[in-house]
Residue, then its C-alpha position, 0 to 999 in steps of 0.5 A: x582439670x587434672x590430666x592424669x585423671x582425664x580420659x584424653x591423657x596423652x592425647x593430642x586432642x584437636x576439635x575440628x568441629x566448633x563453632x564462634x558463637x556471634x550474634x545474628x538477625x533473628x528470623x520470625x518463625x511462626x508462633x507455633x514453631x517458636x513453641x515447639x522450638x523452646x519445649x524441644x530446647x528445653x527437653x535437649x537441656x534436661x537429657x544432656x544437663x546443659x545450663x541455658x545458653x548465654x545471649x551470643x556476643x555482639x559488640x568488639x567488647x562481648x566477642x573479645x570477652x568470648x574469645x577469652x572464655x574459649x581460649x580457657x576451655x582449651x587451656x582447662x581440657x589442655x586441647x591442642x587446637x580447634x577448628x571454628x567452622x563458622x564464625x559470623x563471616x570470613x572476615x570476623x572469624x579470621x579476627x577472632x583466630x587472630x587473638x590466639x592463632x597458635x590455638x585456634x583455626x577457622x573455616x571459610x563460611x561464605x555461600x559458593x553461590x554468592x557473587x564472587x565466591x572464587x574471589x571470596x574464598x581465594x581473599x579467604x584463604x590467601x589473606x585471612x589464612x582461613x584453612x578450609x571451606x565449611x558449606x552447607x548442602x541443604x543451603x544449594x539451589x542447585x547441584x554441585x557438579x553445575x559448571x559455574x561452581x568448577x573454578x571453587x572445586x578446583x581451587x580447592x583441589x589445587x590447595x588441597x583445602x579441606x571441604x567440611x559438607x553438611x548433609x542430613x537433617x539441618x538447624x532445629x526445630x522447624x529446620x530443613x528436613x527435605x532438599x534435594x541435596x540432603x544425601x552425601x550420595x548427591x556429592x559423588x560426582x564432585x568427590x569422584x572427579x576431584x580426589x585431591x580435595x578433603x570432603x569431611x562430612x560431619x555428624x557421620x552423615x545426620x540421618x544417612x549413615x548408609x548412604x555416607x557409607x557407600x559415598x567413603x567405600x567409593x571415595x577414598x577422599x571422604x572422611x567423616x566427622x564424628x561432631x555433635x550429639x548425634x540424637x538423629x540416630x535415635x530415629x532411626x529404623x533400628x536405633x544406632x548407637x555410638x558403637x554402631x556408627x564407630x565400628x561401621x565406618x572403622x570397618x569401612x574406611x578405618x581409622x584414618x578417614x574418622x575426625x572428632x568434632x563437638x560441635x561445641x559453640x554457646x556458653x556457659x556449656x563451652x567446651x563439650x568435653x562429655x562427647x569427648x568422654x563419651x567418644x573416647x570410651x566408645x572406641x576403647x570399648x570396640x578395643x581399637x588401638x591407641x595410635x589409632x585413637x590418637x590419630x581420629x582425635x587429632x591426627x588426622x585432622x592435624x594431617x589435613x590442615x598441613x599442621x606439624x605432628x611434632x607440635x607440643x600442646x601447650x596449656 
């Protein structure tokens, strides 16, 4: 791609949103939902002109082949890093960073409720250099501020590791559309009592985009992530564009609080640089500033894993 010609020029752009695609047990899903899946797959493909997506890379061969193909796209859209939230485990994904860490991070992705998880997530981030937590709320049985989870929220907030929290609408068709910890608002009593950690709530809150907001008026450590297509917000009671959800959370929280993401995974589409385009028109279209750009699609991020501002991209 020629950089001079990009709507990223002379941005250090750092996807904090992605996701190593890796090949998993399958679960049977009624007929019917299998259907409604694939004419909903299929329609998604044809609005956004997405090509079908490749099986997911199963054998040491196929995932180092995968690697190679990301490793590419950063190099073709001249990315400063991105961030793997998931990654088929912490131990796996902690390999797949290691073929190009000067390129690549990754999240911790186990389950808090798991046996062991302090050990887990300490193994994790101590040893296999993972920089943050990746969690899913609609995945919890329980609430976040129960006593046996406080040792992960204070480890987490001895080291300031960022916390990516998935609220809002979760997987595709036949997904989770009700929980009792759908609501960002259901993490108020952890954000509030732990302000030391980076609580990232992606895809500006999935469907609760006021709630989001009031959870960032009250929390100065809640950021929101900008990741994905973002189509819930078509289902909303009065439709929400990209220049909606942009200015109300720059004027809730500005730019500091605000973290591009794609939610890029599968290939052969890799890299999503049309919600990189998309985004970045958005913002120079509500005018905000360019230092203030440059900080939402990269510098904020950059702030939150410890990484160095002075780093140079290199292609």
């Amino acid at each position: 791609m020629n950089q001079s010609q990009s709507a990223a020029s002379g941005i250090r752009v750092l996807d904090c949103h992605a996701h190593f695609p890796l090949a998993s047990p399958r679960r049977k899903a009624n007929t019917i939902i299998e259907q409604y899946d694939a004419q909903r797959d299929h329609r998604m493909r044809l609005e956004w002109d997405f090509p079908a997506r490749d099986e997911p890379p199963g054998t040491p061969e196929e995932i180092e082949e995968t690697m190679r193909l990301w490793k590419a796209e950063v190099d073709r859209y001249d990315l400063d890093r991105v961030v793997f939230v998931t990654g088929g485990g912490n131990e796996q994904l902690a390999r797949v960073i290691g073929m190009h860490p000067d390129r690549f991070l990754g999240f911790a992705h186990h389950h808090f409720e798991t046996e062991d998880a302090l050990g887990e997530l300490e193994r994790a981030h101590q040893e296999l250099g993972l920089r943050g937590i990746k969690l899913l709320a609609p995945r919890f049985s329980r609430r976040f501020e129960e006593e046996d989870f406080r040792p992960l929220w204070e480890y987490a907030a001895e080291h300031r590791l960022p916390v990516l929290i998935h609220f809002g609408l979760l997987g595709k068709a036949g997904g989770v559309a009700y929980h009792p910890l759908i609501n960002p608002l259901t993490l108020f009593p952890v954000a509030s009592k732990y302000p030391e950690i980076p609580f990232i709530v992606p895809h500006f809150g999935c469907g609760y985009v006021r709630e989001l907001l009031h959870l960032c008026w009250s929390c100065p450590n809640v950021y929101v992530d900008t990741s994905g297509s973002n189509q819930w917000a078509l289902w909303e009671p009065s439709p929400l564009g990209l220049d909606d959800l942009f200015r109300r959370f720059y004027e809730t929280v500005g730019p500091e609080r605000i973290i591009f993401g794609t939610d890029s995974s599968w290939f052969p589409r890799g890299f999503v640089y049309r919600y990189l385009q998309d985004q970045l028109r958005t913002c120079r279209q509500l005018a905000f500033k360019e230092e203030d750009i440059a900080q939402i699609f990269g510098g904020n991020a950059r702030r939150l894993l410890g990484l160095p501002e002075e780093t140079a991209t290199q292609a």
